[in-house]
C-alpha positions in Angstrom: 11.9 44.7 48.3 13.2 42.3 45.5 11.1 38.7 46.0 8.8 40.2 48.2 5.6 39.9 46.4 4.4 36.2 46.9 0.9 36.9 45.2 -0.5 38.2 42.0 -1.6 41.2 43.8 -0.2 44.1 46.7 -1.0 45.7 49.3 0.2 48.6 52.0 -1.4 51.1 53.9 0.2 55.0 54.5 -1.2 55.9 57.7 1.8 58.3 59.6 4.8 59.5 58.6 7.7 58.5 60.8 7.8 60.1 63.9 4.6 62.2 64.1 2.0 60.6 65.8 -1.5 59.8 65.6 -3.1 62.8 68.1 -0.2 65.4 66.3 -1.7 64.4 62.8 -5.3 65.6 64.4 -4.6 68.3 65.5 -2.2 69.5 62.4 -4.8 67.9 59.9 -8.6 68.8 60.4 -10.6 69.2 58.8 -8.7 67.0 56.5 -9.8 69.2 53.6 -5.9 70.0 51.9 -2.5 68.2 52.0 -0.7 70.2 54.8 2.2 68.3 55.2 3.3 66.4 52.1 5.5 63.5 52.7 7.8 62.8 49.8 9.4 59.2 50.8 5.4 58.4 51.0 4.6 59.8 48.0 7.7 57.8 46.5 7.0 54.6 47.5 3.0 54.9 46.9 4.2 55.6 43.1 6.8 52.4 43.3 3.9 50.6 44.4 1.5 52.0 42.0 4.0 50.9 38.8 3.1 48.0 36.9 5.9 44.9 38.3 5.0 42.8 35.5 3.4 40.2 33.9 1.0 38.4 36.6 0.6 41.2 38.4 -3.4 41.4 38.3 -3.9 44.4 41.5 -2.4 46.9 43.2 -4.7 48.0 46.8 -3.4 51.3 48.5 -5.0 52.6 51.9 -3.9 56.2 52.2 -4.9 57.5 55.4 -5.5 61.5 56.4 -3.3 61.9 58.8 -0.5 61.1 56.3 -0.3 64.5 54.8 -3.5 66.2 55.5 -6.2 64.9 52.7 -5.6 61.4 51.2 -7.7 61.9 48.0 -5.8 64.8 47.0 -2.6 63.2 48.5 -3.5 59.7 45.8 -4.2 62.2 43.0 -1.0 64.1 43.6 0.8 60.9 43.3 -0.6 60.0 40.4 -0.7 63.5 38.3 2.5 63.1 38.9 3.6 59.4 37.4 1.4 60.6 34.3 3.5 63.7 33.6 6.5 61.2 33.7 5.5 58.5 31.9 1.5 58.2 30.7 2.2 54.8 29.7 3.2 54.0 33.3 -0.7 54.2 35.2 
């Protein structure tokens, strides 16, 4: 959101998507070892929130959790493959 950021850094954590809860993502999930479910409106926004806002801006911090999609590392470097084959100069 426009004005939002009120410190030279961010922060958000992707922990669920909407609707599914936490003892679905379990059992869909384990052993956590691929992205089963991949969330594109999390993806999105992680990427939003990944892109450089400007001058100032000195960190981003982004807590992806397992039971987002399936595997968070490969979840973070899906999202980011991905803003490098748009723009390199972006990440």
């Amino acid at each position: 959101m426009v004005g939002s950021e009120t410190a030279k850094f961010a922060s958000a954590r992707f922990l669920l998507q909407p609707g599914r809860n936490y003892e679905q993502a379990v059992k869909s999930f384990q052993p956590y070892t691929e992205v089963k479910d991949p969330y594109q409106d999390g993806r999105d926004a992680l990427a939003k929130l990944l892109t450089p806002a400007g001058a100032g801006h000195t960190g981003r911090y982004m807590y992806v959790n397992n039971r987002l999609a399936g595997c968070a590392p490969k979840t973070i470097y899906d999202v980011i493959s991905g803003m490098l084959a748009e723009t390199p100069e972006a990440v």
